[in-house]
C-alpha positions in Angstrom: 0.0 0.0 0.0 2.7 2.5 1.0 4.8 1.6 -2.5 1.4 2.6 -4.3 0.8 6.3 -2.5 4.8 6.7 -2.9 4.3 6.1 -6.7 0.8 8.3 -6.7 3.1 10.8 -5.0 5.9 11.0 -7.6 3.4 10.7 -9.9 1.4 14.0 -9.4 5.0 15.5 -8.3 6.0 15.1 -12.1 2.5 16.2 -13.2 3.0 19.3 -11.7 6.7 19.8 -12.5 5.7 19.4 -16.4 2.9 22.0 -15.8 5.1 24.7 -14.3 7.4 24.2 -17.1 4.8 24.1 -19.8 3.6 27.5 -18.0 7.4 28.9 -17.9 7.8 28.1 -21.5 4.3 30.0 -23.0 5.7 32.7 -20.8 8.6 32.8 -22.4 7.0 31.7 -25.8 5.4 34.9 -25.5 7.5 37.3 -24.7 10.2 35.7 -27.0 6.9 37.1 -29.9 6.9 40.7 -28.5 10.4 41.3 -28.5 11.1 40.3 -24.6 14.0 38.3 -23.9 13.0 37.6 -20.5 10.1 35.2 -18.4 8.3 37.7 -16.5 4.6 37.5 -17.2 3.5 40.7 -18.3 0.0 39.3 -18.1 0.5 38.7 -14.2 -2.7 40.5 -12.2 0.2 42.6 -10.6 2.5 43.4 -13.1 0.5 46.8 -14.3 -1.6 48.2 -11.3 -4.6 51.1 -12.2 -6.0 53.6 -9.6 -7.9 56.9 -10.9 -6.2 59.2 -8.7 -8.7 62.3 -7.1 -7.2 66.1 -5.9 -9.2 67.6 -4.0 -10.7 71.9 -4.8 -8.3 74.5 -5.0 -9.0 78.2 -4.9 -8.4 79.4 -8.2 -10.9 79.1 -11.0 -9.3 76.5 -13.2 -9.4 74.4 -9.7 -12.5 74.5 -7.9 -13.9 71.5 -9.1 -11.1 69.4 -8.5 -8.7 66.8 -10.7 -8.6 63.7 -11.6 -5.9 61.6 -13.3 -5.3 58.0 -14.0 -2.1 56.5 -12.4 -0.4 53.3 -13.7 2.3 51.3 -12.0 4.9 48.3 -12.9 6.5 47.2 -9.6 8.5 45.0 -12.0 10.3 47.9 -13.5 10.1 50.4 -10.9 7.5 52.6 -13.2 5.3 54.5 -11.1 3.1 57.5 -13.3 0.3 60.0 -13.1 -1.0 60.1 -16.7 -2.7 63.9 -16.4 -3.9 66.7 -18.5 -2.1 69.2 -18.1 -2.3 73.2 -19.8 -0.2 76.5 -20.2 -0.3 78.4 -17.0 -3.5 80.7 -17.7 -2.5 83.4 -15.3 0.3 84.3 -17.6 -0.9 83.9 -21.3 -4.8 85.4 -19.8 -4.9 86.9 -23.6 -4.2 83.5 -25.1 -6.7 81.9 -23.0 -9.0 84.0 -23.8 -8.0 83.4 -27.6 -8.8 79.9 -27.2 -5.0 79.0 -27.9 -4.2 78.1 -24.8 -2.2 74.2 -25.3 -2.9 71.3 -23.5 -1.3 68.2 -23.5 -1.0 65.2 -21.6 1.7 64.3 -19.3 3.2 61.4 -17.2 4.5 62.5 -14.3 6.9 60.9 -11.6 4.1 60.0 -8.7 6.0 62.4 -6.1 6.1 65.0 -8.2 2.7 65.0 -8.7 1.7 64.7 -5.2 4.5 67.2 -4.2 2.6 70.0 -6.1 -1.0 69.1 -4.4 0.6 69.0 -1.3 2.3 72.8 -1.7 -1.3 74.1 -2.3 -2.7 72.1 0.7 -4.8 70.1 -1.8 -5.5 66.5 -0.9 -4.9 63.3 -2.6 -6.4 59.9 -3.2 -6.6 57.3 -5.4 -9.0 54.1 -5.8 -8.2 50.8 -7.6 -9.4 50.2 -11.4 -9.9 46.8 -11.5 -9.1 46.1 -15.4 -7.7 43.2 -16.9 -3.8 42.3 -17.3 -4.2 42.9 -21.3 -6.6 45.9 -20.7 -4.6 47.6 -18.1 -1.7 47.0 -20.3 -3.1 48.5 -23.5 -4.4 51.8 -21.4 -1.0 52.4 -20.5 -0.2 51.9 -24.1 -2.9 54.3 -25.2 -1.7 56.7 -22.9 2.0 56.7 -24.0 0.8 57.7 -27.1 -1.3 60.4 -26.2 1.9 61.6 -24.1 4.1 61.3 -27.5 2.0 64.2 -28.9 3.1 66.6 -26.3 0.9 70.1 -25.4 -0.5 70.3 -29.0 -4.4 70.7 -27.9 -6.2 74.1 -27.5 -7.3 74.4 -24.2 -10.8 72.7 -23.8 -12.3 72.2 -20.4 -15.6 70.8 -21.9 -14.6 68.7 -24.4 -11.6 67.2 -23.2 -11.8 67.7 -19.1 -9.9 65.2 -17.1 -12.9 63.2 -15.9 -14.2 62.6 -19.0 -11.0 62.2 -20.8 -10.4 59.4 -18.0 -13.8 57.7 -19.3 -12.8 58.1 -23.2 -9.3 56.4 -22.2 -10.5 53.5 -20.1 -13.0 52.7 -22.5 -10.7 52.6 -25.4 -8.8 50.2 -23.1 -11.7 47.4 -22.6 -10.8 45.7 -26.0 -14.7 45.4 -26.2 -16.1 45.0 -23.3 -18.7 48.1 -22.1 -18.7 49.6 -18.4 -22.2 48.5 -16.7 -23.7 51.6 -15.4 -26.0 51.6 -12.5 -29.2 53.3 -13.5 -28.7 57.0 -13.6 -30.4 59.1 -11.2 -31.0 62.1 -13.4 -32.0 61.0 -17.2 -30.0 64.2 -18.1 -28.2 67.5 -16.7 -26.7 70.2 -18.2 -22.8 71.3 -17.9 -24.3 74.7 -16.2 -26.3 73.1 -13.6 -23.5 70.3 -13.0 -21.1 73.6 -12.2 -23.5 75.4 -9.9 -23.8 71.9 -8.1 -20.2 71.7 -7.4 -19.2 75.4 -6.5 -21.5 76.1 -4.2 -18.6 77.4 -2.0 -17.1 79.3 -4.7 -20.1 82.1 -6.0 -17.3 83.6 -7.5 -16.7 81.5 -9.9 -20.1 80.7 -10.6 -20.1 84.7 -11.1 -17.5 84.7 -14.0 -18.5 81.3 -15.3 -22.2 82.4 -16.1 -19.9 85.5 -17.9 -17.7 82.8 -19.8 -20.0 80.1 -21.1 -22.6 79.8 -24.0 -25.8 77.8 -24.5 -23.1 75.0 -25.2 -23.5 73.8 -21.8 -27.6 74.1 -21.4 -27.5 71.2 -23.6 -28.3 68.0 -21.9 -26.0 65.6 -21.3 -26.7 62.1 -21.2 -25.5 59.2 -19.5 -21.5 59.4 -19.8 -21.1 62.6 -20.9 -22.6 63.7 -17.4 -19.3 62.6 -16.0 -17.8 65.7 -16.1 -16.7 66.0 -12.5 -14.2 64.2 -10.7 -15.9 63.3 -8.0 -19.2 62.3 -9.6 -17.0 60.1 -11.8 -15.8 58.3 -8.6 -19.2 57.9 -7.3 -20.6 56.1 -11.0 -17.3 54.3 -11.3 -17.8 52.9 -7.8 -21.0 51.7 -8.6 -20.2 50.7 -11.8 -19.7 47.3 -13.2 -17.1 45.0 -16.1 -17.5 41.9 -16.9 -19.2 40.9 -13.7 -17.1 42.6 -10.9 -16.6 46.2 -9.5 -15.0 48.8 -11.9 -14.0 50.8 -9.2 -12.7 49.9 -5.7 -15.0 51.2 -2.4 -12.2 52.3 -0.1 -9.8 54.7 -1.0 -5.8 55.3 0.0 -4.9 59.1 1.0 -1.9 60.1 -0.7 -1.7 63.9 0.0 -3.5 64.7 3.3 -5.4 68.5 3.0 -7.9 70.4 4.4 -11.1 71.7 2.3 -10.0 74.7 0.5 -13.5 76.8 -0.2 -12.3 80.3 -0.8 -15.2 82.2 1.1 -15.3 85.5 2.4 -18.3 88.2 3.4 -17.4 90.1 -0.3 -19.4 87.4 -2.6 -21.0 88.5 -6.0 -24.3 89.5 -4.7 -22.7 91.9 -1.9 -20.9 93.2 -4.7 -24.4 93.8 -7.0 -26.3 95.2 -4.0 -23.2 97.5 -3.3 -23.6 99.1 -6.9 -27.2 99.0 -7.2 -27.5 101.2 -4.1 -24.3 103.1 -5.5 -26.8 104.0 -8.1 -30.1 104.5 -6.3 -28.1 107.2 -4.2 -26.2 108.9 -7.1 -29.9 109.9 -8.1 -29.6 112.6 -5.3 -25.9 112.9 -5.4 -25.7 113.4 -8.9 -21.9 112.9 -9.2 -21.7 112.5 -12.6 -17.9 110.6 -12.5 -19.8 107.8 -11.4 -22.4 107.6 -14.1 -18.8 107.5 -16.5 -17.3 104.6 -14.3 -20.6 102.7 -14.7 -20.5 103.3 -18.6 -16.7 102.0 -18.5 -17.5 99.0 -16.2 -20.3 97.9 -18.6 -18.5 98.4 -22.1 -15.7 96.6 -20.9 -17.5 94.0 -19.9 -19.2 94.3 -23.1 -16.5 94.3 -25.3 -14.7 91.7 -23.8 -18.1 89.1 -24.1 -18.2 90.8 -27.8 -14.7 89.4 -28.4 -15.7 85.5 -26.7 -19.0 85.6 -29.4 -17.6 86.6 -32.1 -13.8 86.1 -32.4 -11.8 84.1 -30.2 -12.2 80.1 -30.2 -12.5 79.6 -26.7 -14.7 76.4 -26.3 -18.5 77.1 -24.8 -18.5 80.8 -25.8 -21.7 81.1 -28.5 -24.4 82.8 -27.7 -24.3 84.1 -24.3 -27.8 85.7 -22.7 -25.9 87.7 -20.8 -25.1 89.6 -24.1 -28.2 91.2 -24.0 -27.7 93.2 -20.6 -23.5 93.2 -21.1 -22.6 94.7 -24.6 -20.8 97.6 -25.6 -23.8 98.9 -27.9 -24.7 101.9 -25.3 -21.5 103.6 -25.3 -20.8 103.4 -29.5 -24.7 105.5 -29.2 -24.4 107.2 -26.6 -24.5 111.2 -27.9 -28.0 109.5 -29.3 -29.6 108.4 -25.9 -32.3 110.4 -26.3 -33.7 108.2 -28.8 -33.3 104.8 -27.5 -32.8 105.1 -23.9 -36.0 104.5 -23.0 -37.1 101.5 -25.4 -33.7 100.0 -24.1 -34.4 100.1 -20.5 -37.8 98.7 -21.3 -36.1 95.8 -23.2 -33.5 95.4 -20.2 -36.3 95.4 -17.4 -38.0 92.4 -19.5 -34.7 90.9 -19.9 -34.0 90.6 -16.4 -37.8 89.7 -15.4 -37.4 86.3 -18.1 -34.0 85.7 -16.5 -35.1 86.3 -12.6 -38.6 83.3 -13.7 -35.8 81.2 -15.2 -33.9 81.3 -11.6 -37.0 80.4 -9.9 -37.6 77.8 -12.1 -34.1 76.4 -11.6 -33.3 76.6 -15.5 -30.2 79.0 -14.7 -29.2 81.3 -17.5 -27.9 84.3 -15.3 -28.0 84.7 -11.3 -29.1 86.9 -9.0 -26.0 89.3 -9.2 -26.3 89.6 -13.0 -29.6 90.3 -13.0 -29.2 93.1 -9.9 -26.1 94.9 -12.1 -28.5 94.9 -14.8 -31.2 97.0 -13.2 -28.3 99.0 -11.3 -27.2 100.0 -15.4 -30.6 100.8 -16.4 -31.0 103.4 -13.2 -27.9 105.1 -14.8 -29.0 105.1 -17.8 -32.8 107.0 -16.7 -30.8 109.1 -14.8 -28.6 110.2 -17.5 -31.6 110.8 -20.0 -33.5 112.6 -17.4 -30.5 115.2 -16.9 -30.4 114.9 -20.9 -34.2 116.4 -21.6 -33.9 119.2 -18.6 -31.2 120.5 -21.1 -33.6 120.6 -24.0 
């Protein structure tokens, strides 16, 4: 009995030698095809790891809503990257961003570099596990080296080609065929606008320059993955998220940068600022300092010329027709030694222009807020008073 379990033994001791050499050798068969002299298995779970990797809001405009980037490590080789989009600074080329030729690119950067810049501004971050494939994680860090070989050679586009969705065009380019399972969506659609007043709720003044900024591009609904705009909503999808049967995304998350909420507030917010001019105004009816009835036309045809140049010149994504156009344009300084004429019909025009745009507020279809509409009256109160002084001179 014993000399029949010995022989059993040895037996399934050479079975499993010939299999572990029948494994070595497709390894190796393998590689040997893709140009690797070597038997490390590329298709290992753990030879390529995927996280998305989340920074938390800054306080400057181009960061409020956060960042998010895809990292992709080989222990193997000691490769450790954050594949991010990246752009010019737009603090100093503000006329080239306004152009619409700001460049973009994207870049793979050493992971403590990139956490060592989040962690100068106090911004946190954290990453959570993709859980792709060996052969899909592998050909998303393929696709992204070649996006990286093309270098900062995109226009600026924070619409089009923002870093959460450009982390859903790239992972799904990656899935060799396979489709992301989506939870059912809460919202059938949203629009870019109301996803932006959702998130910067702590920053009003964004939401103040935004509304100046951006076209009837984003009231366009967005459906299904093109909602994913936002870093963190992309998280939250992802995480409930399927492929292929399991998780996308992982539940827990690892810190990498600790940081404290950065919100920005302060007592001066865009509607302090609109009641401030509009009672400016309402008093310069007794005061009848005329200097300020100049500054007002300057504030407003600067404003106007500058929303002028986003319509009708530069290629700055999102900036067609604006509604704010109608109350912001430069048309009352080129006529104004003719106010006489049209002063009146204008602030009639401007008074139902606000009263459309204070129902849409109400309604929660957003085309201009509160402090837009209040600077709009606050013009049109200069604008009686100048024609009033105008006919006691006739």
């Amino acid at each position: 009995m014993h000399t029949i379990r010995h022989i059993v033994s040895l037996w399934l001791l050479a079975l499993l030698a010939i299999g572990l050499q029948a494994q070595e050798m497709t390894v190796a068969e393998r590689n040997a095809a893709q140009g690797f002299n070597d038997t490390i298995d590329r298709l290992a779970p753990d030879f390529v790891q995927a996280y998305v990797v989340i920074a938390d809001p800054g306080t400057h405009l181009y960061s409020v809503l956060g960042h998010c980037a895809l990292r992709l490590q080989c222990p193997t080789f000691g490769l450790d990257y954050v594949f991010s989009y990246e752009s010019e600074d737009a603090a100093q080329k503000t006329l080239a961003f306004l152009a619409g030729h700001l460049k973009m690119g994207l870049f793979a950067i050493p992971i403590n570099d990139y956490c060592a810049t989040y962690a100068e501004e106090g911004r946190g971050v954290r990453q959570y596990k993709l859980n792709l494939s060996p052969a899909q994680k592998q050909e998303l860090w393929r696709i992204l080296d070649e996006e990286v070989a093309k270098g900062a050679e995109l226009d600026y586009d924070y619409y089009h080609r923002g870093c959460a969705n450009s982390c859903v065009r790239f992972v799904n380019k990656a899935l060799q065929g396979e489709k992301i399972q989506y939870a059912p969506w809460e919202r059938e659609y949203v629009t870019g606008r109301e996803l932006v007043r959702e998130h910067t709720r702590d920053a009003l003044w964004v939401r103040f320059i935004t509304c100046f900024i951006s076209g009837n591009e984003v009231d366009e609904p967005l459906y299904k993955e093109r909602q994913l705009l936002i870093p963190t909503d992309l998280v939250t999808a992802w995480q409930k998220a399927t492929l292929d049967g399991h998780a996308l995304l992982a539940q827990e998350q690892e810190v990498l940068v600790d940081g404290e909420p950065q919100t920005g507030n302060s007592w001066f917010t865009p509607i302090v600022f609109a009641l401030l001019i509009l009672l400016l105004c309402i008093a310069n009816l007794f005061w009848s300092k005329p200097y300020w009835d100049w500054l007002m036309l300057a504030a407003q045809t600067i404003v106007g010329i500058i929303m002028t140049y986003l319509l009708f010149i530069s290629d700055l994504c999102c900036t067609d027709w604006n509604w704010l156009y109608v109350a912001f344009n430069p048309l009352p300084a080129l006529f104004w030694h003719w106010r006489k004429y049209w002063v009146w019909p204008y602030v009639g025009a401007q008074v139902i222009w606000c009263g459309i745009m204070l129902f849409r507020l109400l309604s929660n279809q957003v085309l201009a807020d509160w402090p837009h509409i209040i600077l709009a009256l606050a013009f049109c109160i200069v604008l009686i008073k100048q024609s009033s002084f105008w006919f006691k001179r006739q």
